[in-house]
TORMILO-75773 format. One line per 10 residues: number of its first residue (from 1); their letters; for each residue x, y, z of C-alpha. Coordinates in Angstrom, 1 decimal. Each point is the difference from the previous one (the first is absolute). Example, Ala and Ser with C-alpha at 12.3 -4.5 7.8 and 13.67 -1.06 7.14 Angstrom:
1	as	12.3,-4.5,7.8 ~ 1.4,3.4,-0.7
! end
This chain:
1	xxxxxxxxxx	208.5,-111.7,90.9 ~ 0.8,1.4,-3.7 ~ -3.2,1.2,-1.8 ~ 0.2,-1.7,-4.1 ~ 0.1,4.0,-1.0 ~ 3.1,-0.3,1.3 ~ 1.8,-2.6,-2.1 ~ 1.6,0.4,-3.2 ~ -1.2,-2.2,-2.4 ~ 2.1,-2.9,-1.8
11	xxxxxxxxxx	0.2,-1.2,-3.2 ~ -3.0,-2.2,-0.5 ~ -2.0,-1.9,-2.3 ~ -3.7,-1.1,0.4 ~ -1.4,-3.2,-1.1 ~ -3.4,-1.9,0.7 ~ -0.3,-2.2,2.6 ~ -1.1,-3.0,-2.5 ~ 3.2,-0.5,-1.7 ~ 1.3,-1.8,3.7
21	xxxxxxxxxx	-0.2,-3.4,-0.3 ~ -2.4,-1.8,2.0 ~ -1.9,3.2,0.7 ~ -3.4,-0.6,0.7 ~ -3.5,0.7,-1.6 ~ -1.2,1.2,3.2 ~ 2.9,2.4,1.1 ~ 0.1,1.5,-3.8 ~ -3.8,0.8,0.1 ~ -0.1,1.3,3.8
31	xxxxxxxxxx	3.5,2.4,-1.2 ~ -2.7,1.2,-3.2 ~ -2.5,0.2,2.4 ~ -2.6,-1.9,-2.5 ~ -3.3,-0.8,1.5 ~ 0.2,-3.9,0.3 ~ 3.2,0.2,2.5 ~ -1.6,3.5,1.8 ~ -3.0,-2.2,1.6 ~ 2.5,-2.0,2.3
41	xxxxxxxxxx	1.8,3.4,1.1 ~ -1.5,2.9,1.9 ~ 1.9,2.5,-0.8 ~ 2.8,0.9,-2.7 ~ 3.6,1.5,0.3 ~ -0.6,2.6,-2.8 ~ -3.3,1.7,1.6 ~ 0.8,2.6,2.8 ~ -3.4,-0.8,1.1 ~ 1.3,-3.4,0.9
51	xxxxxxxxxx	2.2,1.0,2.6 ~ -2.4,2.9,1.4 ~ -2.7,-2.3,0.8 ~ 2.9,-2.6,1.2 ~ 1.2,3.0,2.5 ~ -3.6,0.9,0.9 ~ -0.6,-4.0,1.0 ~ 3.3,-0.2,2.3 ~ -1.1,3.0,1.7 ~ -2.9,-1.9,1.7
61	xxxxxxxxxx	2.0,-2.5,0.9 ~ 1.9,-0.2,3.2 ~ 3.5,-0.6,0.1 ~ 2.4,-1.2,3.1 ~ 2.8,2.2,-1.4 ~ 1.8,0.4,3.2 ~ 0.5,-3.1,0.6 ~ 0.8,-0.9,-3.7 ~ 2.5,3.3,0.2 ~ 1.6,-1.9,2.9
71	xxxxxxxxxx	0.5,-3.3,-1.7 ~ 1.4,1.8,-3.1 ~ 2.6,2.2,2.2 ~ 1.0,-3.4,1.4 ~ 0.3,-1.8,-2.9 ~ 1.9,2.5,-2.5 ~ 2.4,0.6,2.9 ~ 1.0,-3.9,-0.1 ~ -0.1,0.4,-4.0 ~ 2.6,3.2,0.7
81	xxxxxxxxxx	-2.3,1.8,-2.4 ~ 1.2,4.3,0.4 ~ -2.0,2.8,1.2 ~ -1.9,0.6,-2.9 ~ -1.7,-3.2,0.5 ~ -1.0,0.8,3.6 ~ -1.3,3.4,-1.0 ~ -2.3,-1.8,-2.6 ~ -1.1,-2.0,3.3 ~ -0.8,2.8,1.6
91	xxxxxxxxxx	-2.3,1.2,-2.6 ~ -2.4,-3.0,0.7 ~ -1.0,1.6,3.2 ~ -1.9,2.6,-1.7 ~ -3.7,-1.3,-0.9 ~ 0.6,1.6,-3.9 ~ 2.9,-1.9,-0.4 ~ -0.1,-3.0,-2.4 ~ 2.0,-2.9,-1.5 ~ 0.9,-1.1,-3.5
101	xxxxxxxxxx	0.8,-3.6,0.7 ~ 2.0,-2.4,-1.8 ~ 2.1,-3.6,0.7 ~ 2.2,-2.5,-0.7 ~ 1.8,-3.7,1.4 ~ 3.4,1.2,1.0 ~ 1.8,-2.1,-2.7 ~ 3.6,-0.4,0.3 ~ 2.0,3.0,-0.5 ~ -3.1,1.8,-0.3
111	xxxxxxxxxx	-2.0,-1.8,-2.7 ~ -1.0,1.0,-3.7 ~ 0.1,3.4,-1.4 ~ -3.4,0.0,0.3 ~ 0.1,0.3,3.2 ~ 2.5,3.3,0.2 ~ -2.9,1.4,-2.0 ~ -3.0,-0.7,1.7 ~ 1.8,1.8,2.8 ~ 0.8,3.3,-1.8
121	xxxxxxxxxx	-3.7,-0.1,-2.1 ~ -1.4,0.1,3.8 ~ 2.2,2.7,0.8 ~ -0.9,2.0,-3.1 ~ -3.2,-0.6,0.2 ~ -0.5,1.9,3.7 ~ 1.6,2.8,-2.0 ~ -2.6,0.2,-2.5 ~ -2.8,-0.4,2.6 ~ 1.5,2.7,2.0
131	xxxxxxxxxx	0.1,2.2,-3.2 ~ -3.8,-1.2,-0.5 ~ -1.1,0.7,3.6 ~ 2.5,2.5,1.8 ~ -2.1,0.1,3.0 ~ 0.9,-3.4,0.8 ~ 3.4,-2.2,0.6 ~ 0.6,-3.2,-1.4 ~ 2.8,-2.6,1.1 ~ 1.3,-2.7,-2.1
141	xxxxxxxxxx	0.2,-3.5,2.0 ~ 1.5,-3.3,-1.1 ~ -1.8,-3.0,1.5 ~ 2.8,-2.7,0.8 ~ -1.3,-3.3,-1.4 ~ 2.2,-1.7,2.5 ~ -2.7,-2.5,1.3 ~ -0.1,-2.0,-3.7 ~ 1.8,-3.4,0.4 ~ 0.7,-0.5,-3.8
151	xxxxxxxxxx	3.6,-0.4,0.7 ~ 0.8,-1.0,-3.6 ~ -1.4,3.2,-1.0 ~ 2.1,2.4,2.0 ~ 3.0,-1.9,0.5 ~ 2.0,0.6,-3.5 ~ 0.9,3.6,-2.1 ~ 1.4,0.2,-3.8 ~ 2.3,2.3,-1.4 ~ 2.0,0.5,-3.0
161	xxxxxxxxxx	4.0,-1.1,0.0 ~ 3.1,1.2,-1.6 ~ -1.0,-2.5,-3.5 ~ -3.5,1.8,-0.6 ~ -2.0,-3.1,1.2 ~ -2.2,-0.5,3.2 ~ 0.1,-1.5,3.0 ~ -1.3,-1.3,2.9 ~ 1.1,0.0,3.8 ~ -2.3,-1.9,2.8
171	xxxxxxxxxx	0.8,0.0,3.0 ~ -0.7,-3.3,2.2 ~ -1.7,-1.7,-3.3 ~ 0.1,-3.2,2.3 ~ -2.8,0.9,2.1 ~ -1.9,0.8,-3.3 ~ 1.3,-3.2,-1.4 ~ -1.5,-2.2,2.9 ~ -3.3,1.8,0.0 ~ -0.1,1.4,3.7
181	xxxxxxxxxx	-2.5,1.8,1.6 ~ 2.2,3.3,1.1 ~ -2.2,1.9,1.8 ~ -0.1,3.7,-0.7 ~ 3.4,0.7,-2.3 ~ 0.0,4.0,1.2 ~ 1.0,-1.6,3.4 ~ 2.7,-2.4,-1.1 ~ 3.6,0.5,0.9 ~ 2.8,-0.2,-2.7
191	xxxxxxxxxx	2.7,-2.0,1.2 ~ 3.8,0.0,-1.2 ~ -0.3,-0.7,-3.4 ~ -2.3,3.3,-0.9 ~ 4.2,1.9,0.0 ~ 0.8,-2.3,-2.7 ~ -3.1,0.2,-2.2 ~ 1.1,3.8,-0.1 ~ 3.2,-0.4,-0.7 ~ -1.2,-2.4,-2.7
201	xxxxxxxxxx	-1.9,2.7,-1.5 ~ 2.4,2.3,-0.5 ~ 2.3,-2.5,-1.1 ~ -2.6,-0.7,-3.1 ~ 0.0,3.8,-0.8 ~ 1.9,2.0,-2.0 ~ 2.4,2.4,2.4 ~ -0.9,3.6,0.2 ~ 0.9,3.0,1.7 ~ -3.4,-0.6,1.7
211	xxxxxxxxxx	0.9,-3.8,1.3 ~ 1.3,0.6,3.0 ~ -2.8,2.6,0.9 ~ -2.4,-3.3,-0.5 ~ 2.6,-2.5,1.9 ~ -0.3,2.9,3.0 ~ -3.7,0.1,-0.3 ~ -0.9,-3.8,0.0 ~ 2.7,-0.6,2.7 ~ -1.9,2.6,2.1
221	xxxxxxxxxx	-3.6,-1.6,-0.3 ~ -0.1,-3.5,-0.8 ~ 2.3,-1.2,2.7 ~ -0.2,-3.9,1.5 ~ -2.6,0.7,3.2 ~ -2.0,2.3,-1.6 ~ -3.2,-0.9,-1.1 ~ -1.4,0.0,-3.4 ~ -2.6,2.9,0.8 ~ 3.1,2.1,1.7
231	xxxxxxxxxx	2.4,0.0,-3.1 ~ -2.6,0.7,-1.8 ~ -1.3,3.0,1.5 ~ 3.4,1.5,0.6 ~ 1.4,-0.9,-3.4 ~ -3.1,2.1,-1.6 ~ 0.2,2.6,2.4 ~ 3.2,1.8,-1.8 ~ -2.2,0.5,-2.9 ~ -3.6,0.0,1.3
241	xxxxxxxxxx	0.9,1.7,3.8 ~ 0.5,3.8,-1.3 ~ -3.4,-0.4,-1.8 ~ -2.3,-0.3,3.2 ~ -0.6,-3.6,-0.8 ~ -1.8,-1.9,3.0 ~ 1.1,-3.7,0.2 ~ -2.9,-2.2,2.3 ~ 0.6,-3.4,1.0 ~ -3.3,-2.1,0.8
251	xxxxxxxxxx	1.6,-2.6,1.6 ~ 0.3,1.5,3.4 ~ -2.2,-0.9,3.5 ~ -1.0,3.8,0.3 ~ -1.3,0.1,-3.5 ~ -2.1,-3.0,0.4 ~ -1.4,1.3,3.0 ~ -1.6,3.2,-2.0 ~ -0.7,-2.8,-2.9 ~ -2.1,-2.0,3.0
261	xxxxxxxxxx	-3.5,1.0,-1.2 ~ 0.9,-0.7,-3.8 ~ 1.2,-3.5,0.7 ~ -3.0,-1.1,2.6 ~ -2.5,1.5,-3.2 ~ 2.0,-2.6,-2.2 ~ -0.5,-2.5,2.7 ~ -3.8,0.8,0.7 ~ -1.2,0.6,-3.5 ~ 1.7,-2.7,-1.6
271	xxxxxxxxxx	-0.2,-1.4,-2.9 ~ -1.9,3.3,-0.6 ~ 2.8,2.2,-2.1 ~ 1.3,-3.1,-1.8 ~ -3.7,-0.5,-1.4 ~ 0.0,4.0,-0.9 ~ 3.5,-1.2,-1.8 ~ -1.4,-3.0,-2.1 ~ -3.7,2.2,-1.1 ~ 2.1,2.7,-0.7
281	xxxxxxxxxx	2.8,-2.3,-2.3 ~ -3.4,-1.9,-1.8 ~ -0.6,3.6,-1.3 ~ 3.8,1.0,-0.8 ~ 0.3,-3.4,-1.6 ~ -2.6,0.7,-2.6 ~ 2.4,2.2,-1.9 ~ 3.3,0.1,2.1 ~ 1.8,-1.7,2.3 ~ -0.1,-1.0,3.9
291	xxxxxxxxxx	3.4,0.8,1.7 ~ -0.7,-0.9,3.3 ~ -1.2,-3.6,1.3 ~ -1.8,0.3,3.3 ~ -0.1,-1.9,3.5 ~ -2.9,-0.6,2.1 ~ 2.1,1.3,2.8 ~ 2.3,2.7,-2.0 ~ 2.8,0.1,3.3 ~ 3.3,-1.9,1.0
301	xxxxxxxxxx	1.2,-0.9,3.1 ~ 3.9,-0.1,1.0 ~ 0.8,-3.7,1.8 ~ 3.3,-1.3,0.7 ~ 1.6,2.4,-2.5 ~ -2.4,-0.7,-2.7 ~ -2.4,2.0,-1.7 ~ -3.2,-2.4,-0.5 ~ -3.5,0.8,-1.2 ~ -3.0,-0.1,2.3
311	xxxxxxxxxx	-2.6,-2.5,-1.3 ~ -3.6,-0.6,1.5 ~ -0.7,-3.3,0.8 ~ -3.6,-0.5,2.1 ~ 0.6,2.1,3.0 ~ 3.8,-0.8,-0.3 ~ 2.7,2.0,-2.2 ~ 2.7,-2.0,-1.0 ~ 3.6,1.7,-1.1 ~ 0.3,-0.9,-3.9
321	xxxxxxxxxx	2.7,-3.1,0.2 ~ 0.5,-0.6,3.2 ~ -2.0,-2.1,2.5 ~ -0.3,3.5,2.1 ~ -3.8,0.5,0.8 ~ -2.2,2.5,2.1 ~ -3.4,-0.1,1.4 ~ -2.0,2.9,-0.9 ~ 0.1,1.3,3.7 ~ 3.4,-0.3,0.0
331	xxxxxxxxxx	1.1,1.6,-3.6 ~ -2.3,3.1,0.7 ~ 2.1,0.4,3.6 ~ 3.2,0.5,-1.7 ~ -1.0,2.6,-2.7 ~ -1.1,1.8,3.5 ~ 3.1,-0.7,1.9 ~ 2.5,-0.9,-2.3 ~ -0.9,2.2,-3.1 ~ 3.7,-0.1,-1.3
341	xxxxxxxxxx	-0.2,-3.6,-0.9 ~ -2.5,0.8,-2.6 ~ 0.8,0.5,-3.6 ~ -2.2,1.6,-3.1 ~ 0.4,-1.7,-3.3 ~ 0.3,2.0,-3.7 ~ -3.7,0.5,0.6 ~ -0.3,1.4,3.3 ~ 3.3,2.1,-0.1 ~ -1.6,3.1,-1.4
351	xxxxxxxxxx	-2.7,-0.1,2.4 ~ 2.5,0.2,2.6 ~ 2.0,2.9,-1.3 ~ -2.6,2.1,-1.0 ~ -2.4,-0.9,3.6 ~ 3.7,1.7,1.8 ~ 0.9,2.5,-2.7 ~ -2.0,2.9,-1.3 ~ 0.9,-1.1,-3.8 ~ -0.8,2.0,-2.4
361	xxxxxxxxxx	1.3,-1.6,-3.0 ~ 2.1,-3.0,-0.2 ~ 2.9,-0.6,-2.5 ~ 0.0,-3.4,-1.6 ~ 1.2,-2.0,-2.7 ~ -2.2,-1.5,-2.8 ~ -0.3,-3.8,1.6 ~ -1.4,2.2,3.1 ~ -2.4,2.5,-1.7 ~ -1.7,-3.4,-1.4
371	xxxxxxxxxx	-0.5,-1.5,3.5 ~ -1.4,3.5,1.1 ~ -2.9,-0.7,-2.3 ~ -1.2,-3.0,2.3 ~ 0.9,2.0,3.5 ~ -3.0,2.4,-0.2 ~ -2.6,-2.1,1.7 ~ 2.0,-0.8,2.3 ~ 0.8,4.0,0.3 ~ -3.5,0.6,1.0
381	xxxxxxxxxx	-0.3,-3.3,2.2 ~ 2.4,1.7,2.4 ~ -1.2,2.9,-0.4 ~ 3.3,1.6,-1.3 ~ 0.2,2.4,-3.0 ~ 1.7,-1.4,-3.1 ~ 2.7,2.5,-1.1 ~ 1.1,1.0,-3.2 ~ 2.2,-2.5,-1.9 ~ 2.6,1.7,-1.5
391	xxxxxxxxxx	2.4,-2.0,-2.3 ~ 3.3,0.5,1.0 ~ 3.3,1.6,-2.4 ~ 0.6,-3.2,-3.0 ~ 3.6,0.8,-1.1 ~ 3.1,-1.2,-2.3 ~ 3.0,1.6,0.5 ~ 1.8,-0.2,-3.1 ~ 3.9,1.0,0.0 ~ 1.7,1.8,-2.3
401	xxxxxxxxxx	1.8,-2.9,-1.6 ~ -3.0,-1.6,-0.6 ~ -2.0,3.0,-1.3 ~ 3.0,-0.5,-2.8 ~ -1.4,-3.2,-1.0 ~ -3.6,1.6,-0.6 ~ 1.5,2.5,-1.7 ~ 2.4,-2.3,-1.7 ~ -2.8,-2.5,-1.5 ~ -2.5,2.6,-0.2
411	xxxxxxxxxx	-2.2,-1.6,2.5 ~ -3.3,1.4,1.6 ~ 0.3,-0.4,3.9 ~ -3.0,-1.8,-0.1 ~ 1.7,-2.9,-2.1 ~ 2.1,-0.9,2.6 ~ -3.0,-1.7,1.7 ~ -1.0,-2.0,-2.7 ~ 0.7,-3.8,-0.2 ~ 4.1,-0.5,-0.5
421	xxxxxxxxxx	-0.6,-1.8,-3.3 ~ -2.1,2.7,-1.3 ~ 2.2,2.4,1.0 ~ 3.1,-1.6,-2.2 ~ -1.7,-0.7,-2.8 ~ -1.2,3.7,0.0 ~ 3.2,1.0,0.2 ~ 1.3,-2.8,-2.6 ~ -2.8,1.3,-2.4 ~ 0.8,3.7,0.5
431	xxxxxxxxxx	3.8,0.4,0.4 ~ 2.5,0.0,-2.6 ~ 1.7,-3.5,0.2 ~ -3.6,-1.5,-1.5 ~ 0.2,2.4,-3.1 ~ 3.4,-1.0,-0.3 ~ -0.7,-3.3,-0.2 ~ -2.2,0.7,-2.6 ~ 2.4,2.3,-2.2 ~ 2.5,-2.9,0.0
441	xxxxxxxxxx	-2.6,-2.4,-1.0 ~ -0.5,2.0,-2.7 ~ 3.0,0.6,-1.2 ~ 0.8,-3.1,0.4 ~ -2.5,-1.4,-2.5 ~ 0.8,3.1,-2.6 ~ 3.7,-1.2,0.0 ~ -0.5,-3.9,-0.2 ~ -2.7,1.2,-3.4 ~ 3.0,1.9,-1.1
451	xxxxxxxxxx	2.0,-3.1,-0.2 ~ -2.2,-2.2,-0.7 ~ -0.4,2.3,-3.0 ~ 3.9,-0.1,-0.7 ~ -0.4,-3.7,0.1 ~ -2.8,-0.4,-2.4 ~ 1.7,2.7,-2.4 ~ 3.7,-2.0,0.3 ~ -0.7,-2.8,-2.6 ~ -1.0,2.8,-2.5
461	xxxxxxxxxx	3.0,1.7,0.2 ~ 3.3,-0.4,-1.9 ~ 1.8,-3.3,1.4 ~ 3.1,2.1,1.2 ~ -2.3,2.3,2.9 ~ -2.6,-3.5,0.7 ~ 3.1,-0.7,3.2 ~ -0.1,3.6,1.2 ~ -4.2,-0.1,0.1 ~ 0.3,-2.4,1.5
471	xxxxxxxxxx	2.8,1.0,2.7 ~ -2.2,3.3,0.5 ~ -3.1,-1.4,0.8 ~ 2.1,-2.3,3.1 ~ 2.0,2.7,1.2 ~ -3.3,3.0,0.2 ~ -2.0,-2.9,2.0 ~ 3.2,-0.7,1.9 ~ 0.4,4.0,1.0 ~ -3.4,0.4,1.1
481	xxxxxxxxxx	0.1,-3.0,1.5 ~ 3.2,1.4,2.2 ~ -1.9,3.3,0.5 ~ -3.3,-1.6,0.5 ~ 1.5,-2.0,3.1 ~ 1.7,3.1,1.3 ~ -3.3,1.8,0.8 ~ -1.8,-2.8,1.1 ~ 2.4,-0.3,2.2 ~ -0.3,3.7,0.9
491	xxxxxxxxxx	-3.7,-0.3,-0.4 ~ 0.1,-2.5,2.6 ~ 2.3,1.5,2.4 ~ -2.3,3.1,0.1 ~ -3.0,-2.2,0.5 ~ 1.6,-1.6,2.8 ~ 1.0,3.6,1.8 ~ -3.8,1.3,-0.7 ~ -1.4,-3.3,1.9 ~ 2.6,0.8,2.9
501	xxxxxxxxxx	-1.2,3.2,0.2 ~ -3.3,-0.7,-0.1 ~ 0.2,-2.5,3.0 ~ 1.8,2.7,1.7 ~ -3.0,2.3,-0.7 ~ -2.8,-2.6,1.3 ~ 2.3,-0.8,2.8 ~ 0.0,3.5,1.5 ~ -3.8,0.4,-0.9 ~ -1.5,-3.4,0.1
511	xxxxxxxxxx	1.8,-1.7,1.8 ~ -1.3,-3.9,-0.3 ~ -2.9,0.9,-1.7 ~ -1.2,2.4,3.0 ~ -0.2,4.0,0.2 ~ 3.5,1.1,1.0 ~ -2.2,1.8,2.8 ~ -1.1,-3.4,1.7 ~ 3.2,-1.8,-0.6 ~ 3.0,2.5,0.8
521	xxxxxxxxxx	1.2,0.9,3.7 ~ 0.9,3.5,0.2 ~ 3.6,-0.8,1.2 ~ 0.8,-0.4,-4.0 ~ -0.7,3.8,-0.5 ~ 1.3,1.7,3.0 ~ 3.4,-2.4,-0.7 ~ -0.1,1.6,-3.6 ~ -1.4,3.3,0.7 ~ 0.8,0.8,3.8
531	xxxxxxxxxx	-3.1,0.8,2.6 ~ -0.9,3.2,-1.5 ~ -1.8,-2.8,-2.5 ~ -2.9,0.2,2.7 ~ -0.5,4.2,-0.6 ~ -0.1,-1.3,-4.5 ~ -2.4,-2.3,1.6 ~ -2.1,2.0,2.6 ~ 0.0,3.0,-2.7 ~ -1.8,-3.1,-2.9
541	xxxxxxxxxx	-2.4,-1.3,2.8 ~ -2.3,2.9,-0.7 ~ -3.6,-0.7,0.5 ~ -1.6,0.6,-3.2 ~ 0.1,-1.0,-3.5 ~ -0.8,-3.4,1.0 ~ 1.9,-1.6,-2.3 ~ 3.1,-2.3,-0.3 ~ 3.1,2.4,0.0 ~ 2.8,-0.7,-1.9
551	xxx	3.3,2.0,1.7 ~ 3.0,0.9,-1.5 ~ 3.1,-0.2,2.1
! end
């Protein structure tokens, strides 16, 4: 794995996290680290001391890391992951050996940008620790959320096409459309029809010298039989693979077995960590927000291809809607036997990874760092140490052609996240066309007082010139008036090429209304730019400043 001393830096700009839209309170205050959001977080990303007493905590835990080694080895071998990934493996054998952890749904064609740089912030970020602490090793993992059946959710991808607008490809937007219960997407097979969504895509694009590089690597990994989780990990694995990045996949019977004692503690203790959830959001919600809703039983159960939530009824447990129910006898059997058929929810899936993983530090987006500030009771009710949250690499590329149009208007990066209108009638107020609507205003109204003048003064003057006043007057209001529609005209035409090309502009950086990093698929770029996108990336994904990071391509 590449140490961050290593990289060359790129052209970046910085920018605080609070001009995002829909950036939280919460998030903003734990990234300052003000007192108010620092009593619902342990430790903080900026102190060393954070992750030295995080290190000292995992090394009184116990760990089952041969057994985990073994599942990982078998896993990245299905996901065709190189050898750099099974050396990072390796390294989990030794007891000072830790993980920076980070995940994702596996979206179509590999999701947001967001998600290409939670990935490389992990990365980075075991780097940096091993910079910190060079007596120790420190492997970046990426925890498959393959067992999530919001099919709407990871069933579509957006992109830019050959016209500068965006769009959207689903694929199977039927199922989402008649609201079925999928069961886990990671393990859903693409049929047929996955060849012609790819084809679609590059179809939409602009051609390139790099297309057929991106028709090569999507005909590779998304192919009909392959499942959702498999594209995705062997689609990210030509960008992610020569960085040491460890891709885990919950959803598998020998995980669930080393998960056994985590999911009968849900089962025993219940509703015990959803109550920890609900005191702990009456304090958040005092000043903040509360991300997470609780269960009183915080698990799923896979039935008849459905993922359905376990709800306690009396001594039965009934399958959330469906007429499947258990007795108690019989539910806590299964999670002895029949582990695999159990599921966590959003609020038991960190307990999970971090009761198998020796997680130092996990890498997570804003919407995430907020639900972490509920998750500490529940922390200490399994007896697991919290690690460091570390917001992951915030990011908007920004392309030559469209660094013109800053440069063009005069814009401040940070104007292009404004609201549209604002952002029109800024440039309206400050660009040319709007003090040359003014100028011919005023000339206007000088010239019609110069005839009106000519006008008034005719009947004054000798009876031979009173016809040529007269005839002056008509034909200087008739010039201007020729002139005066000729730059309106112009006027207009320029108005109507700067609100073009600012809708190109929020197009390729807010796209509908959303940071272009939680909007955008990464095939856009590599179509434009070719793969070596992902080293412009990696090289921006650099674990400190936190701060939003404007890139110029």
């Amino acid at each position: 794995m590449k140490h961050t001393n290593d990289n060359v830096a790129v052209p970046m700009i910085t920018l605080p996290f609070s001009i995002l839209p829909g950036t939280t309170p919460l998030f903003l205050d734990y990234v300052k680290r003000y007192p108010d959001a620092m009593r619902f977080y342990p430790k903080h990303y900026s102190d060393l001391s954070s992750y030295e007493s995080q290190l000292a905590l995992l090394d009184e835990r116990l760990f089952v890391r041969e057994d985990l080694v073994n599942i990982l080895h078998r896993q990245n071998k299905a996901f065709q992951s190189p050898n750099t990934v099974h050396e990072s493996i390796d390294k989990l054998l030794d007891a000072h050996t830790y993980a920076v952890v980070t995940g994702q749904q596996v979206g179509l064609f590999g999701g947001p940008l967001y998600t290409v740089y939670k990935a490389f912030t992990a990365v980075q970020l075991c780097g940096w620790l091993k910079d910190q602490f060079p007596d120790r090793e420190f492997v970046p993992v990426f925890w498959l959320e393959s067992e999530d059946h919001d099919f709407a959710e990871a069933n579509n991808a957006s992109f830019i096409n050959s016209d500068n607008e965006s769009f959207t490809l689903a694929y199977r937007q039927d199922i989402v459309e008649e609201g079925l219960n999928t069961g886990p997407v990671g393990s859903m097979r693409f049929d047929d029809s996955i060849s012609e969504l790819a084809h679609q895509l590059l179809g939409h694009c602009s051609p390139t010298d790099f297309s057929q590089d991106l028709r090569i690597l999507l005909a590779s990994t998304y192919t009909s039989g392959s499942t959702f989780t498999e594209a995705f990990t062997r689609y990210y694995n030509q960008f992610f693979g020569k960085h040491g990045l460890v891709f885990f996949d919950s959803n598998d019977a020998e995980v669930k077995r080393l998960l056994r004692p985590a999911i009968m503690q849900e089962l025993e203790t219940y509703p015990a960590a959803g109550e920890e959830v609900i005191k702990r959001s009456s304090e958040l919600e005092v000043r903040y927000h509360a991300q997470l809703k609780p269960r009183a039983i915080n698990l799923f159960m896979f039935h008849k291809q459905g993922r359905y939530a376990v709800e306690p009824s009396g001594r039965r447990f009934w399958l959330r809607g469906t007429r499947k129910h258990f007795e108690r006898e019989e539910l806590f059997e299964l999670a002895e036997t029949e582990p695999e058929r159990f599921s966590p929810n959003v609020l038991l899936r960190p307990i999970f990874q971090d009761f198998l993983f020796p997680t130092v530090a996990y890498v997570a987006g804003p919407a995430e760092i907020a639900y972490f500030a509920q998750l500490e009771p529940v922390y200490r009710l399994f007896q697991i140490p919290m690690p460091v949250i570390f917001p992951r690499a915030s990011i908007t590329l920004v392309e030559t052609k469209i660094q013109k149009l800053f440069d063009k208007y005069g814009l401040p990066y940070a104007a292009v996240f404004e609201d549209s209108k604002d952002l029109y009638t800024r440039l309206a107020d400050h660009g040319s066309e709007a003090e040359s609507y003014e100028i011919l205003q005023k000339l206007k109204s000088d010239l019609d007082a110069v005839a009106s003048g000519i006008e008034s003064w005719a009947p004054r003057l000798p009876a031979n010139t009173q016809d040529a006043a007269a005839t002056t007057a008509t034909k200087l209001r008739n010039i201007f008036a020729i002139f005066e529609n000729r730059v309106t005209k112009e006027l207009q035409q320029r108005d109507s090429v700067m609100q073009s090309q600012i809708s190109k502009l929020l197009t390729y950086l807010l796209p509908e209304s959303n940071p272009q990093e939680r909007k955008l698929n990464l095939a856009t770029f590599i179509n434009r730019y070719g793969e070596n996108i992902t080293d412009t990336i990696f090289k921006a994904c650099v674990p400190f400043p936190a701060e939003h990071r404007v890139i110029l391509l």
